[in-house]
Each structure stands twice: as structure tokens, then as C-alpha cells.
C-alpha positions as CSV (number, residue, x, y, z in Angstrom):
1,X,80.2,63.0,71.8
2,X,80.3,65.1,68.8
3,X,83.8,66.6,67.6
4,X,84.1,70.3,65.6
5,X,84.2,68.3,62.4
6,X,81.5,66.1,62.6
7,X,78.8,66.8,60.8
8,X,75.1,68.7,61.8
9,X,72.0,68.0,60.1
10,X,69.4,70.6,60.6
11,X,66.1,69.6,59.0
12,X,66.6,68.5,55.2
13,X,70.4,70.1,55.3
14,X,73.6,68.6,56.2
15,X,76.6,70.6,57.3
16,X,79.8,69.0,56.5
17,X,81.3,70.3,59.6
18,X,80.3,72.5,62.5
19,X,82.6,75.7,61.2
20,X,80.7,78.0,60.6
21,X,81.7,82.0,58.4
22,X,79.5,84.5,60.7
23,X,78.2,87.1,58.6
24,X,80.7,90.2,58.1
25,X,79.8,93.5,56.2
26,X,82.4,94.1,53.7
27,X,81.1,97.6,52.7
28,X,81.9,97.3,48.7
29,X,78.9,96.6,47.3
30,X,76.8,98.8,44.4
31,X,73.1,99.9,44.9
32,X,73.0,96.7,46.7
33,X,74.2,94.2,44.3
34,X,77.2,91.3,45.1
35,X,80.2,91.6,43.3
36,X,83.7,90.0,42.2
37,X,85.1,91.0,45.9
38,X,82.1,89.1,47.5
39,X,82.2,86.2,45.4
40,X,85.7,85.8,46.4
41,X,85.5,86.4,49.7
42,X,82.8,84.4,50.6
43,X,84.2,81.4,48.1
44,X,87.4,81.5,50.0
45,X,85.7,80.4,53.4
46,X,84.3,77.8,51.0
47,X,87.2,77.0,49.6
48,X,88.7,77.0,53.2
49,X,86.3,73.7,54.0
50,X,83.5,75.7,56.1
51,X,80.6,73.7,56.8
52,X,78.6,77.0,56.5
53,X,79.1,80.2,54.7
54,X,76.5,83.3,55.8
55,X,76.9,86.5,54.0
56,X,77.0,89.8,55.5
57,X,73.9,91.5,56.4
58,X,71.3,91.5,53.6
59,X,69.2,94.6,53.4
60,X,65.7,93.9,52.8
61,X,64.8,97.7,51.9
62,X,67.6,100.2,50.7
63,X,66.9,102.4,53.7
64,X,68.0,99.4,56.3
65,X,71.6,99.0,54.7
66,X,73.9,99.6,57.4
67,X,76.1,101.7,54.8
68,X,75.4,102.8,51.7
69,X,77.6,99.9,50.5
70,X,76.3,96.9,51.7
71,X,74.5,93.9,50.2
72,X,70.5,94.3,49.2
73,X,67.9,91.9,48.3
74,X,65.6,94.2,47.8
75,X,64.8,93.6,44.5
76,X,64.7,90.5,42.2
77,X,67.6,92.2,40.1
78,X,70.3,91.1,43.2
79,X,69.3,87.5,42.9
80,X,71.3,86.6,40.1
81,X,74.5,88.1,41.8
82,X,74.3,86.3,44.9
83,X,73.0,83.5,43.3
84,X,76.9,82.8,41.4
85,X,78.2,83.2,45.4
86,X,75.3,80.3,46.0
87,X,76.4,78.5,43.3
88,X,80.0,78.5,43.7
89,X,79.5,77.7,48.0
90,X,78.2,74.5,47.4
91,X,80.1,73.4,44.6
92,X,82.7,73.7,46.8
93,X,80.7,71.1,49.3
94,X,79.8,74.5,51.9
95,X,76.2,75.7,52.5
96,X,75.3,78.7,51.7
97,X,72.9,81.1,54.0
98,X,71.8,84.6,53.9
99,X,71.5,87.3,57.4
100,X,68.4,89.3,56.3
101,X,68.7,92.2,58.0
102,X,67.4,96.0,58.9
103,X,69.8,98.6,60.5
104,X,67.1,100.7,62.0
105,X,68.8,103.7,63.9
106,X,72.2,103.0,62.8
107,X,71.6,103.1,59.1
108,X,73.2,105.7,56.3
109,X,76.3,105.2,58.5
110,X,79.6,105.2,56.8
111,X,81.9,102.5,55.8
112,X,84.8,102.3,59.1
113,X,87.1,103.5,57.0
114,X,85.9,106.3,56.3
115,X,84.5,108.3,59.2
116,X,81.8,107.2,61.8
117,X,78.1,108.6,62.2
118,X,75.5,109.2,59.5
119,X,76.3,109.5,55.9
120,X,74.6,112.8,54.7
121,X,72.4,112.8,51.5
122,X,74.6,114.5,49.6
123,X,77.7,111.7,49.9
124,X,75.0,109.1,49.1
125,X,72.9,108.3,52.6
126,X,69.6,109.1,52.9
127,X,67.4,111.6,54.3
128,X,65.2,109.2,56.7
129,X,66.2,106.2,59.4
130,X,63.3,104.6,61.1
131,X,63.5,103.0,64.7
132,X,61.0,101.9,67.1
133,X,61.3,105.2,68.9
134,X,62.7,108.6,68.6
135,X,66.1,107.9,70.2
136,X,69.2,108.6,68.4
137,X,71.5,105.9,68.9
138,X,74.8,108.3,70.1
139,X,76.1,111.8,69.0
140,X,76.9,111.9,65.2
141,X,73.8,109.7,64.6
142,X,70.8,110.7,62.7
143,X,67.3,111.6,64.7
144,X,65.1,108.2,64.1
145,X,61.5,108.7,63.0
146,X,59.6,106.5,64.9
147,X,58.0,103.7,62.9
148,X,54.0,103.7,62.3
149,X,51.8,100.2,62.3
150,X,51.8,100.9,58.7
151,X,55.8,101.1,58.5
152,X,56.3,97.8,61.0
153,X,54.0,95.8,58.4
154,X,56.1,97.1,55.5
155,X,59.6,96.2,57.8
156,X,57.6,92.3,58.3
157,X,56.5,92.5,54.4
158,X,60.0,93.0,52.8
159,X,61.6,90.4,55.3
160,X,58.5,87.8,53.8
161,X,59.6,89.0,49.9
162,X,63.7,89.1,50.9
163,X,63.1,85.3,51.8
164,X,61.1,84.3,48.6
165,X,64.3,86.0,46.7
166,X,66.7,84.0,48.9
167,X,64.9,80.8,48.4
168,X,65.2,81.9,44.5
169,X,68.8,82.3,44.7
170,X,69.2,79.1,46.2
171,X,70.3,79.7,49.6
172,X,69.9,76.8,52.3
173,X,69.7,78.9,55.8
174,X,68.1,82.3,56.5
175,X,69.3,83.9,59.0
176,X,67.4,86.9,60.5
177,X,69.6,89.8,62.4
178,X,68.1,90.6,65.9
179,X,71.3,91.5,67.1
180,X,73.8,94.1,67.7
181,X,71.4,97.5,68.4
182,X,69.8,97.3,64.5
183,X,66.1,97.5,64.0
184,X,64.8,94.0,64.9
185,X,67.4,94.3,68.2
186,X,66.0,98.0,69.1
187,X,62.5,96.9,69.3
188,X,63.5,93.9,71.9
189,X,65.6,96.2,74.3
190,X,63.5,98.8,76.6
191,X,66.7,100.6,76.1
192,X,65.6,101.5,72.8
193,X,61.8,101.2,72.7
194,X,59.7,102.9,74.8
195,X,56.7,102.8,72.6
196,X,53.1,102.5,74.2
197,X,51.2,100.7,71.8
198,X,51.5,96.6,71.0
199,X,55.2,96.6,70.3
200,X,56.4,98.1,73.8
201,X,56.5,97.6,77.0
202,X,56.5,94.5,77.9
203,X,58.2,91.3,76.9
204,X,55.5,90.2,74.5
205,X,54.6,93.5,73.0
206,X,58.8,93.9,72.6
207,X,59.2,91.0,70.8
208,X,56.5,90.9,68.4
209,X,58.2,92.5,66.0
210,X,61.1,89.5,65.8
211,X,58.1,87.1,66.1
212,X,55.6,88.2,62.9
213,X,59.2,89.0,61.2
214,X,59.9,85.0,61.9
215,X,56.1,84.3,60.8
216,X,56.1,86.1,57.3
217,X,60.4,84.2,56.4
218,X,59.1,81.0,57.9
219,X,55.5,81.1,55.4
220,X,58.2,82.1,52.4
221,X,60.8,79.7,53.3
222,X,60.2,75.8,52.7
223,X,59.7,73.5,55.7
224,X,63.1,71.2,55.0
225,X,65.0,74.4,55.0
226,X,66.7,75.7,58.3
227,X,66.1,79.4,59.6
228,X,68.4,81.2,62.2
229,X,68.3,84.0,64.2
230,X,71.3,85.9,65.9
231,X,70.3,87.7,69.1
232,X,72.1,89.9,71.3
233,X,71.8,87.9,74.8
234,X,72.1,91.2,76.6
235,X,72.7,94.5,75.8
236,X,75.7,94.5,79.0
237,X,73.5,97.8,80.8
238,X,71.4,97.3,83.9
239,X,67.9,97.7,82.8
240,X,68.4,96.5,79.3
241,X,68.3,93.2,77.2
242,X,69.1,90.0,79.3
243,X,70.6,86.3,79.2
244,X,66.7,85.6,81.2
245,X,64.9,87.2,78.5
246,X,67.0,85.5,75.7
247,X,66.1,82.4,77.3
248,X,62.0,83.1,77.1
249,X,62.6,84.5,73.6
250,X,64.3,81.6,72.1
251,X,61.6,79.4,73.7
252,X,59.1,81.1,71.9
253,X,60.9,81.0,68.5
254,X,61.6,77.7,68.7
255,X,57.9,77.1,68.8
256,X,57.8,79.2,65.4
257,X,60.0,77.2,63.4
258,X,63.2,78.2,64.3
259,X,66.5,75.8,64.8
260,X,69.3,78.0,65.7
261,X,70.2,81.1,67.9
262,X,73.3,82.4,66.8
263,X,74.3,83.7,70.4
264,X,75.9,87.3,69.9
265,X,76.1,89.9,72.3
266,X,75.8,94.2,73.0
267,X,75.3,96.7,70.4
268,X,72.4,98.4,71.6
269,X,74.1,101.6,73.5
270,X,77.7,102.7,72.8
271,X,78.1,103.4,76.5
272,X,78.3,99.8,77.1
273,X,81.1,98.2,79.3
274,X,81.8,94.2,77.4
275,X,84.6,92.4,78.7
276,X,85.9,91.2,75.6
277,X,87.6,88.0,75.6
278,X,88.7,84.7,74.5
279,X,85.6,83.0,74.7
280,X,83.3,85.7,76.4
281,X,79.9,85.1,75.1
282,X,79.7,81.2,74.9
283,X,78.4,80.8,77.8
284,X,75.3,82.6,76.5
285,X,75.3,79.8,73.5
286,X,75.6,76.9,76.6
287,X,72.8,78.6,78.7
288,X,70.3,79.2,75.8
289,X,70.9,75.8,74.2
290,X,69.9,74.1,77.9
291,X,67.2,76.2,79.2
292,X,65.2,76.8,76.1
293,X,66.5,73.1,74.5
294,X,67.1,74.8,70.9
295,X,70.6,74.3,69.2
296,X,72.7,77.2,69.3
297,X,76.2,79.2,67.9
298,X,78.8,80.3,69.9
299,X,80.5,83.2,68.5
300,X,83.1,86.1,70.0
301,X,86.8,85.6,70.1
302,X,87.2,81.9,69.0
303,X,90.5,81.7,67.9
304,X,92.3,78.3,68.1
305,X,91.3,75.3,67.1
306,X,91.3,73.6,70.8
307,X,88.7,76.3,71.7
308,X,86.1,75.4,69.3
309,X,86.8,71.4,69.5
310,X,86.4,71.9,73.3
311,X,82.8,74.3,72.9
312,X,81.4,71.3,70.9
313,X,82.8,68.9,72.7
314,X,81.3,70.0,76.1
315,X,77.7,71.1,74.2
316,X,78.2,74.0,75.0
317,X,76.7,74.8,71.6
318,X,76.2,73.1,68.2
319,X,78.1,74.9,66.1
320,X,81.0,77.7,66.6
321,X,80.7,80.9,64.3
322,X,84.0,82.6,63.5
323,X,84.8,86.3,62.1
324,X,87.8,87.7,62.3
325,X,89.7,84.4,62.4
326,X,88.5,83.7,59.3
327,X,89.3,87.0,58.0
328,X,92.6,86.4,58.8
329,X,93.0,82.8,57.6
330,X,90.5,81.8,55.6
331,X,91.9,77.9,55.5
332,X,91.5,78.1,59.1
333,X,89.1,74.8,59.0
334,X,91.7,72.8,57.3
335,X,94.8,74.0,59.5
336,X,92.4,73.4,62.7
337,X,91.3,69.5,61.5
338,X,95.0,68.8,61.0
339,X,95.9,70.2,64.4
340,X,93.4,68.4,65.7
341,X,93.6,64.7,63.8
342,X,90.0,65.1,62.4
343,X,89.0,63.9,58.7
344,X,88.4,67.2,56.6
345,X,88.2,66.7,52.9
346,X,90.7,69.1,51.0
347,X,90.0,70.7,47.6
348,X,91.7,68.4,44.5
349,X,93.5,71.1,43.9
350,X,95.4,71.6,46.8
351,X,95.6,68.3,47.5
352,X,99.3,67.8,47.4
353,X,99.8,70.1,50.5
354,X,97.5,68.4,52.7
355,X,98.3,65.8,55.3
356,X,99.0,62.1,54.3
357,X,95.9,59.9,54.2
358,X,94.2,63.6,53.4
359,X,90.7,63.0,51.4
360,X,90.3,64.7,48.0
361,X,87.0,67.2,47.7
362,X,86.2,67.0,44.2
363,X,84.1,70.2,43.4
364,X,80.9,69.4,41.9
365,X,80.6,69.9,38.4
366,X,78.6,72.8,37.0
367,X,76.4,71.1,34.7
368,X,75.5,68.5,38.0
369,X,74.9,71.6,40.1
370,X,72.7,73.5,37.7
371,X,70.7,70.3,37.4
372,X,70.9,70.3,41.1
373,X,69.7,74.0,41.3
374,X,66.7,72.7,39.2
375,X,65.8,70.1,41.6
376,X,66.0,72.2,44.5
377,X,64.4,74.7,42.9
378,X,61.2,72.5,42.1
379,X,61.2,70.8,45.5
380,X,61.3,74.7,47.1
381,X,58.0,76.0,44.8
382,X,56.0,73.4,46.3
């Protein structure tokens, strides 16, 4: 039976643990770029003893940021920024992974602080949002020009070059965003799409997008190296997304070189009744992981540290993936193995406040990890 801190090998990657930081926007980044606040933000979850550390979502064109302030990896220029998060992750013992990402309709939107609805060109949005149709996503939201063949092959391009430029930054797990009503998620639900040509309709033309998206990371991304997707398992409206169409999509993308569906939930409509809870969506993560026999997250309201030993515990899914817990205590992995009486190793530094019998995590050193970087950077061109 495995236990919350045992640990998860996925292909040529171990996790030290099955804790995993779920990918939250932090809306204070610069023309894309990572900064001080993301380097500590992310290294604290390291810090914290995280098995894996995803970063928010990672635009791979400027015009699929969800705000104007969000992460890019658009260009080669942002690799060396999120490359110094990379490197600090794992010398910390995490692993560190990347959400590659397109916000469709519900780009140009505005940090939550600071209003809701599109960010006009003059306060720094921009003038065009793409989506699989010409359906605005609610009042407040910009019109969505509705994307040509041309435009879906540029989308399935830049998610190809965004995963060469993660691979070069040294990133361990891709995970793609099909989730939570942006692009790759609006093509999926007939909510959103109600095109008439091979990407509507039905269930195959629907999810073809995901699929050649999956095709073009998988072909940049080496073989050893795991790839994710987080899904919506329904969209929570009667004719929408489903848990049975989750299932025969994560059959399918197993089949294409995928090892995880991080099992999120709604986002497509704001109309949308979810009965948030402790809990609520893990029994999409159980379901998926039997019926399509794929491993699987479970993330929404996993708070205590009995929760996630008992989802992992059960197999209900492989791996929990927290949020706002971990925004709110970002030693949460260490608190929970103590609570618990599971082995997690504690930084040297902070040794002298762990438990007794505590083991010491010595950070790697620098020089070892830039040769490491080298290695890994060899093995990955081939």
C-alpha cells in the first residue's frame, strides 16, 4: 500500500514524495519573464519538502496569457529566468515542471485584484482573443475571433517550441492546461465549440486539438521525461463536458505518451452550480485512474494531512495536488509527515526544529548541479 510520502517514479523521474504544488497564477510577472517573487515563491514549496513543484500557467504566445502579468515562454529570452526557479527546485531535492498553457476566450483579463473582465488595450491587454468559436465567455468579456486551421496549427506549433524551451530550461514534467474553460478546455466542451469543420462536433473532432497539441510536446520532449495534462472532468452543466468523456479522453492520451491526468474540474461557463468541498473532485481522480488505468492527481479542497494520506492510501489517485493550502503554509509537507509519523527529510538548515530522529536534506551543491544540468542537458538533445 503506498503512503503520501512514499515515493513515485514516473518514467526516468523520481518524486521524493507524492505532494505535489498545483500550478497557481501569481499575476506579477514582466512581458512574460519570472522574477524574484516567483523564484521565492515557487522555492518555498521546495523548500517546504514538495515532491513536485509546477509553476503557474506558462503562456506559449503573449496573446494566451491569462493576464497581462503572467509567466511566458514564448521566447528563448524567458528561459534563463525560469531556469534559476529550475535550478534552485531541485537543489532543494523537488522536481520542477512547467503548465504550458493558452487562455483562449478568457485572455487580456485582469489580475483579481484589480477588476474582473477584459483588460483594454490601452491599460496593457490586447486588441484580439482567439477561441474555437465566436462565444464570449460572460458579460465583461471580450468577443472571441474564432480560430482558422492556419491559427489552430500556430496554437499546436508554439506548444511544440514552448516544450523545446522547457526542456532547455531544465524542467522534468510538462504539463499541458486543458482545464478550467481556457483554449485547449473550450475546444473539448460542446459548450464552447460549435464549430463544423474537423475540430467540432463530435468527441473526436473535439478533442483533436488536445491530441496534436500532445503530439507536437511529446516529439519535443524526451522519452524518459513525464508529460501531464490537467482536464476539467466536467464542465458541472447538463449537455456539457463529462466524467464519461474524461474517461475516453484520458484513454486516448494515454496511448500518446501521456502519464498523468491532473483531475480538476468546471471553468467552462460562469453560470455553473459546483458543490465545493472538502474533497469534491477526487472522485474524478479515483474514476479516471480505474477506468482508463492511467495514474492520476487529485486536487480541490485537500486540506489536512489525513485527507491526502487516506486518497493515496485507498488509490484513489497517485498523487494529491494542493493550492491554496500551500499558499497558506508552504511547510505544509513537513508539518503533514510529522503528523502523520512518515520519514520526510528536512532542509540542514532547519534542522534543529524538526522532530527527533528527523533526516537532514543537504541541498545540492551548485557546482554538482550545474554539472548535473550538463548531463541532463546532453542526455535531453539526443
Amino acid at each position: 500500500m503506498a503512503h503520501l510520502f512514499d515515493p513515485l517514479c514516473i518514467r526516468g523521474v523520481r518524486f521524493a514524495n507524492r505532494v505535489f504544488v498545483s500550478p497557481m497564477c501569481e499575476y506579477s510577472g514582466l512581458d512574460g519573464c519570472a522574477n524574484d517573487w516567483h523564484l521565492v515563491h515557487l522555492g518555498s514549496r521546495a523548500v517546504g519538502g514538495a515532491g513536485l513543484v509546477l509553476t503557474e500557467a506558462t503562456a506559449v504566445l503573449p496573446e494566451g496569457r491569462i493576464s497581462p502579468q503572467d509567466l511566458g515562454i514564448w521566447r528563448d529570452d524567458h528561459i534563463e529566468p525560469l531556469a534559476r526557479i529550475v535550478r534552485f527546485v531541485h537543489q532543494q531535492g523537488g522536481v520542477a515542471a512547467v503548465q504550458l498553457a493558452h487562455a483562449g476566450r478568457k485572455a487580456s483579463t485582469y489580475r483579481p485584484w484589480e477588476g474582473h473582465g477584459t483588460v483594454p488595450e490601452d491599460a496593457g491587454g490586447w486588441k484580439k482573443v482567439v477561441a474555437p468559436s465566436a462565444l464570449a465567455f460572460a458579460d465583461g468579456y471580450s468577443m472571441p475571433e474564432a480560430l482558422t486551421s492556419e491559427g489552430i496549427q500556430k496554437i499546436v506549433a508554439a506548444f511544440g517550441a514552448a516544450a523545446r524551451r522547457a526542456r532547455e530550461a531544465g524542467f522534468r514534467v510538462i504539463e499541458i492546461h486543458a482545464a478550467h474553460g481556457y483554449l485547449i478546455h473550450e475546444f473539448l466542451s460542446p459548450l464552447s465549440n460549435d464549430r463544423q469543420d474537423e475540430y467540432g462536433g463530435s468527441f473526436e473532432n473535439r478533442t483533436r486539438l488536445l491530441r496534436d497539441v500532445v503530439v507536437a510536446v511529446r516529439s519535443a520532449w524526451p522519452e524518459r521525461a513525464p508529460l501531464f495534462v490537467r482536464i476539467s472532468s466536467t464542465d458541472w452543466v447538463d449537455g456539457g463536458w463529462d466524467l464519461q468523456q474524461s474517461i475516453g479522453l484520458a484513454r486516448a492520451l494515454r496511448k500518446l505518451g501521456v502519464d498523468l491526468i491532473d483531475c480538476s474540474s468546471g471553468g467552462i461557463v460562469a453560470h455553473a452550480k459546483v458543490p465545493v468541498g472538502p474533497g469534491y473532485q477526487t472522485a474524478f481522480a479515483a474514476e479516471i485512474r480505474r477506468e482508463a488505468d492511467i495514474m492520476t492527481g487529485a486536487v480541490g479542497m485537500i486540506t489536512s494531512s489525513v485527507q491526502a494520506e487516506h486518497i493515496i492510501a485507498t488509490r484513489q489517485a497517485d498523487a494529491v495536488i494542493m493550492a491554496r493550502e500551500l499558499l497558506r503554509d508552504p511547510y505544509w509537507p513537513l508539518r503533514a509527515a510529522r503528523e502523520l509519523g512518515q520519514p520526510i527529510a528536512w532542509p540542514v538548515q532547519y534542522l534543529r526544529a524538526a522532530p527527533d530522529g528527523a533526516r537532514a536534506r543537504v541541498p545540492v551543491d551548485p557546482e554538482d548541479l550545474a554539472a548535473s544540468f550538463g548531463e541532463q542537458h546532453a542526455i535531453l538533445q539526443q
